[in-house]
C-alpha positions in Angstrom: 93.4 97.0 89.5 96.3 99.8 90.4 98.0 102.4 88.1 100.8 103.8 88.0 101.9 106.5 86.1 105.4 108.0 86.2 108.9 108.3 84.9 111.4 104.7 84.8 114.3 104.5 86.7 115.2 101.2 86.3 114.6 98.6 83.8 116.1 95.1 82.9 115.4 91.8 81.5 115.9 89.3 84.1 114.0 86.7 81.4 116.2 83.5 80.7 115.2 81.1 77.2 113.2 83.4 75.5 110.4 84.4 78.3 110.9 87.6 78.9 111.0 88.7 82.8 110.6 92.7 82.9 111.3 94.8 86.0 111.3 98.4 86.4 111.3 100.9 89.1 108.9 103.5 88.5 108.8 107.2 90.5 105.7 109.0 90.6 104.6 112.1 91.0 104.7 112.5 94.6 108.8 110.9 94.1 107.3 107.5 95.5 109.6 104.7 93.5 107.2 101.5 92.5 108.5 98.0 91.8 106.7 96.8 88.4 107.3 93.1 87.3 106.1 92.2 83.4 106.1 89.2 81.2 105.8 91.0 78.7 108.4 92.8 75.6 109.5 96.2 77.1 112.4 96.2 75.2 110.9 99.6 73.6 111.2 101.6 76.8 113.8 102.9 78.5 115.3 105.2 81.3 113.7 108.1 82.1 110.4 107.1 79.4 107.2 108.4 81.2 104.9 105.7 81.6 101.6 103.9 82.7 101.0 100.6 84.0 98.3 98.4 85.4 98.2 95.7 87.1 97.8 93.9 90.5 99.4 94.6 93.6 101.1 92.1 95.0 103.1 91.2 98.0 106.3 89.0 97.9 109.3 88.9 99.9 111.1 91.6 99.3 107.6 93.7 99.7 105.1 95.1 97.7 105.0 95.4 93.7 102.4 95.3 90.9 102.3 92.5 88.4 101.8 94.7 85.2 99.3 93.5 82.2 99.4 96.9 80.5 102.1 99.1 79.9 102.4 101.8 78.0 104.2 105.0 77.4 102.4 108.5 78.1 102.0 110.7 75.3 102.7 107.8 72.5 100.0 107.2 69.4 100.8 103.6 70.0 100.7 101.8 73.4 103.3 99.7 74.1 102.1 95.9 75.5 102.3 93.4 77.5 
């Protein structure tokens, strides 16, 4: 399991019929940018939101991302899901 904790710069919907299909670009601390993939509702966050996920890392064509199964905003009561 990997975590990644930092600030979205990207996220969009690329989820067709109802499944959603959730990626975002997360920069970290150190300014390293991470490419998150969810299946889950992140219609709640948004640019520039500081966040956490987990998930696995993965490898796929265009390189190396993390298939998130939790996601949730930093510094929230409630967690966000996936």
């Amino acid at each position: 399991m990997t975590t990644i904790t930092g600030e979205i710069k990207v996220i969009k919907d690329y989820g067709v019929d109802g499944k959603h299909n959730w990626f975002t670009v997360i920069n970290d601390a150190e300014g390293q940018e991470h490419k998150v993939y969810s299946n889950g509702n992140l219609s709640e966050f948004a640019k520039d939101d500081i966040v956490q996920a987990e998930g696995m890392t993965k490898n796929g064509k265009n390189g190396e991302y993390m298939a998130a199964s939790s996601f949730k905003r930093i510094g929230d009561a409630m967690n966000g899901g996936t």
